[in-house]
C-alpha positions in Angstrom: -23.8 3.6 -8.0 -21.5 2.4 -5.0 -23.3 2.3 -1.4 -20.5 4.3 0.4 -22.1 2.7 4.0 -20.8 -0.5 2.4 -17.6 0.9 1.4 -16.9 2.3 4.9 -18.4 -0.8 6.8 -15.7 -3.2 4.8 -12.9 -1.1 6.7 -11.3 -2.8 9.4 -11.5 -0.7 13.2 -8.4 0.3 14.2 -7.3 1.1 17.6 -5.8 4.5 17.1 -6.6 7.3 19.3 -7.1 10.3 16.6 -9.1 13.2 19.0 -5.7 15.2 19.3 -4.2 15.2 15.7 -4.2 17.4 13.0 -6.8 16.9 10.2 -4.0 15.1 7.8 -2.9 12.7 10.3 -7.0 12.5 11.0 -7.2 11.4 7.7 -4.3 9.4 7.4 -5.3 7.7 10.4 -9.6 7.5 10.1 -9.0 7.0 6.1 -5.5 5.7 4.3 -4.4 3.1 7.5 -7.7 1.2 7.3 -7.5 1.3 3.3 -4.2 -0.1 3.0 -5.0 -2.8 5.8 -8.3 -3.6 3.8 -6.4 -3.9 0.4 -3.2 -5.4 1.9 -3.2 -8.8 0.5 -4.0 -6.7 -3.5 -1.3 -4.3 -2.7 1.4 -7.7 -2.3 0.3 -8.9 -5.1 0.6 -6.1 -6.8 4.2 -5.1 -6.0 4.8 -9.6 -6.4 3.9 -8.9 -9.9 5.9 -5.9 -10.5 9.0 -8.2 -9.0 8.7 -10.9 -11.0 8.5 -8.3 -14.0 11.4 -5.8 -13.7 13.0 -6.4 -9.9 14.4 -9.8 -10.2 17.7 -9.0 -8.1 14.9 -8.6 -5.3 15.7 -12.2 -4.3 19.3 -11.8 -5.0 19.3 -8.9 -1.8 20.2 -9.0 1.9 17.6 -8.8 4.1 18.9 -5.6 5.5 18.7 -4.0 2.2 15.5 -5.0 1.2 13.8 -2.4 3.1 15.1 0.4 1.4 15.1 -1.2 -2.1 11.2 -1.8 -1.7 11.1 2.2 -0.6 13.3 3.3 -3.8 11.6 0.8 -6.3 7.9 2.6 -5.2 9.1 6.1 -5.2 11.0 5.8 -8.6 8.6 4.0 -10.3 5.8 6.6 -11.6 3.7 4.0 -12.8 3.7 1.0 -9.9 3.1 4.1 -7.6 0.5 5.2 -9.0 -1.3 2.0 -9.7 -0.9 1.2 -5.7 -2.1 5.1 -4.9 -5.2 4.1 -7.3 -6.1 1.0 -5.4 -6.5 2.8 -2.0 -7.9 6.0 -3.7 -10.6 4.3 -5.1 -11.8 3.3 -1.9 -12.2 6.8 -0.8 -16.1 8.1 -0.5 -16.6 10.7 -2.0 -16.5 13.0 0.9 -12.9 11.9 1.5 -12.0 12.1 -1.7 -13.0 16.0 -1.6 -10.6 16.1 2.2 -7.6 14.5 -0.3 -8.1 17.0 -3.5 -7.6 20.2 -0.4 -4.1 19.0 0.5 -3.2 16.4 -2.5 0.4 17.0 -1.9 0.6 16.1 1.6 -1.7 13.5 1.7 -0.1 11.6 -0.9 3.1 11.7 0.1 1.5 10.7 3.4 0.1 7.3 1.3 3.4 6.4 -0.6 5.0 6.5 2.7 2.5 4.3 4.9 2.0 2.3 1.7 5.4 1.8 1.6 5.5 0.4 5.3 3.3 -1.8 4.8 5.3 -3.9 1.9 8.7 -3.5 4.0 7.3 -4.9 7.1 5.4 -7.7 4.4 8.7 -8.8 3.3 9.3 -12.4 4.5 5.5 -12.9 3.2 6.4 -11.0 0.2 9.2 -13.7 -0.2 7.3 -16.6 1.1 4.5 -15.8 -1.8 7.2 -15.4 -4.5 9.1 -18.5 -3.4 5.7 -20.2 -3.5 4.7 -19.2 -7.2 8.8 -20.1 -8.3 8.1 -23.3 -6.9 4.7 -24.0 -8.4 6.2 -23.6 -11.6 8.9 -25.6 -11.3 11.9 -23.6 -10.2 12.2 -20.7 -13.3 
């Protein structure tokens, strides 16, 4: 059984002022933004490992195009996308979990899009990781 206190007490604090919003962008806000910040370095690798798989022309990009690339590669690919939802999802308690089932649609278009702000402004460390692990193994 999973101590939610736990779960919620692992959650960085962040400075957002949430008393005058809407109950999604409460819960994008109190819920998804400490999630993703909590799980950020998993979410990298994650996505690393789905470069090095299938998006090798990552590297090959300009920097100004990366950004968008990153948001097409998450949104078109069904299965990456729904392995990173799963990773912040399963950090819900189960009280937020029930606030995510009311308005699904909303809220999860609300996670693929932070989630996908958080690896576009990650991109030089997303780079820097990847130019790391080529390195390591001796320039493949």
């Amino acid at each position: 059984m999973r101590n939610e206190t736990l779960l919620l007490q692992a959650r960085p604090v962040l400075a957002l002022d949430t008393q005058l919003t809407g109950e999604d962008e409460h819960f994008q806000n109190e819920t998804l933004r400490p999630i993703l910040k909590l799980q950020h370095d998993l979410l990298l690798a994650v996505y690393q490992t789905q470069i090095e798989k299938r998006f090798s022309t990552f590297l090959k990009l300009p920097s100004v195009q990366r950004p968008q690339w990153i948001a097409d590669s998450i949104r078109a690919d069904q299965r990456l996308r729904n392995l990173m939802a799963g990773i912040i999802i399963g950090q819900f308690t189960v009280a937020e979990y029930q606030i995510f089932r009311k308005n699904e649609s909303e809220l999860m278009r609300r996670l693929v899009t932070l989630l996908i702000q958080r690896i576009q402004s990650a991109d030089k460390e997303l780079i820097g990781r990847i130019e790391t692990e080529i390195a390591t193994m001796g320039g493949v």
